[in-house]
C-alpha positions in Angstrom: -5.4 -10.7 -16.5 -7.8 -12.9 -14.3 -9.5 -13.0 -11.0 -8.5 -16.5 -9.4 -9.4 -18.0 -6.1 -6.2 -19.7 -4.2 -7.3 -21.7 -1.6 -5.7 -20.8 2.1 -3.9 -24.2 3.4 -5.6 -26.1 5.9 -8.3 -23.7 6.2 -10.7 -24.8 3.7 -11.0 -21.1 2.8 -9.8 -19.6 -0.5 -8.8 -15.9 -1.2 -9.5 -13.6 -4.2 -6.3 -12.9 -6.4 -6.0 -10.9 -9.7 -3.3 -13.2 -11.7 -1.3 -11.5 -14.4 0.7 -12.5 -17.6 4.2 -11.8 -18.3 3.7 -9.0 -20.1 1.1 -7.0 -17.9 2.8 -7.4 -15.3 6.0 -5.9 -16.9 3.7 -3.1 -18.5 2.0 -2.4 -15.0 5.5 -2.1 -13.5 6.9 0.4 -16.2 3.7 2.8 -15.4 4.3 2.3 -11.5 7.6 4.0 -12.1 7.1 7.5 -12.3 3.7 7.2 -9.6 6.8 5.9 -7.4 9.0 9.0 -8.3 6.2 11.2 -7.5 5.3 9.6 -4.0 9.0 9.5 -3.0 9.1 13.1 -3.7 6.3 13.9 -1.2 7.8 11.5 1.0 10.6 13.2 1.4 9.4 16.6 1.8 7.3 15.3 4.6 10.8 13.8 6.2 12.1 17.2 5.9 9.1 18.6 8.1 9.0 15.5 10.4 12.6 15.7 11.0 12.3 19.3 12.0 9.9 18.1 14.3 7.0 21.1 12.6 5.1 18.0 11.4 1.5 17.9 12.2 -0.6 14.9 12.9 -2.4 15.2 9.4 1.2 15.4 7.7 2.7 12.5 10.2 -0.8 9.9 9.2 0.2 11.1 5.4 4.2 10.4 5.7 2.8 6.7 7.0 0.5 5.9 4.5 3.3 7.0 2.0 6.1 4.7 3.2 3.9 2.0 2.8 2.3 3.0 -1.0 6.0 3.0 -2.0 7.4 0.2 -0.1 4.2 -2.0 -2.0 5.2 -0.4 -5.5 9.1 -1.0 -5.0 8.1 -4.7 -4.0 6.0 -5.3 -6.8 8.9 -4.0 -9.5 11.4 -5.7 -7.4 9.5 -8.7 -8.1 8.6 -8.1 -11.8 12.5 -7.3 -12.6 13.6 -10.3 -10.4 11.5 -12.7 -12.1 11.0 -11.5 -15.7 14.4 -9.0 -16.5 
């Protein structure tokens, strides 16, 4: 595992990555598993309350910020199994 700087094309800019091997990134995606079980468990119990339309802003910010942590995770492991399964 490595910090690398890619460079942007055309921009003469370069961005900050964190490069992984193989085998930490299959690691990383095995422990990702069951934090992704856990969010899609309070994702779906704040469905449930949005749906009934009881949902208050606080809960409706949260549900958002969930959807996105998981659809991150499930595109990392989609990517990890794709690749190196």
């Amino acid at each position: 595992m490595k910090w690398i700087n890619e460079p942007i094309k055309d921009t003469g800019y370069s961005e900050t990555m964190l490069a992984l091997t193989h085998e930490e990134a299959k690691i990383i995606a095995g422990e990702l598993s069951p934090v992704l079980r856990a969010l899609r468990k309070k994702y779906d119990r704040l469905e449930d309350v949005r749906q009934s339309g009881e949902a208050t802003e606080k809960q409706l910010d949260k549900w958002v910020i969930l959807q996105e942590r998981i659809k991150s995770i499930e595109c990392f492991i989609a990517h990890i199994k794709y690749k190196f399964y």
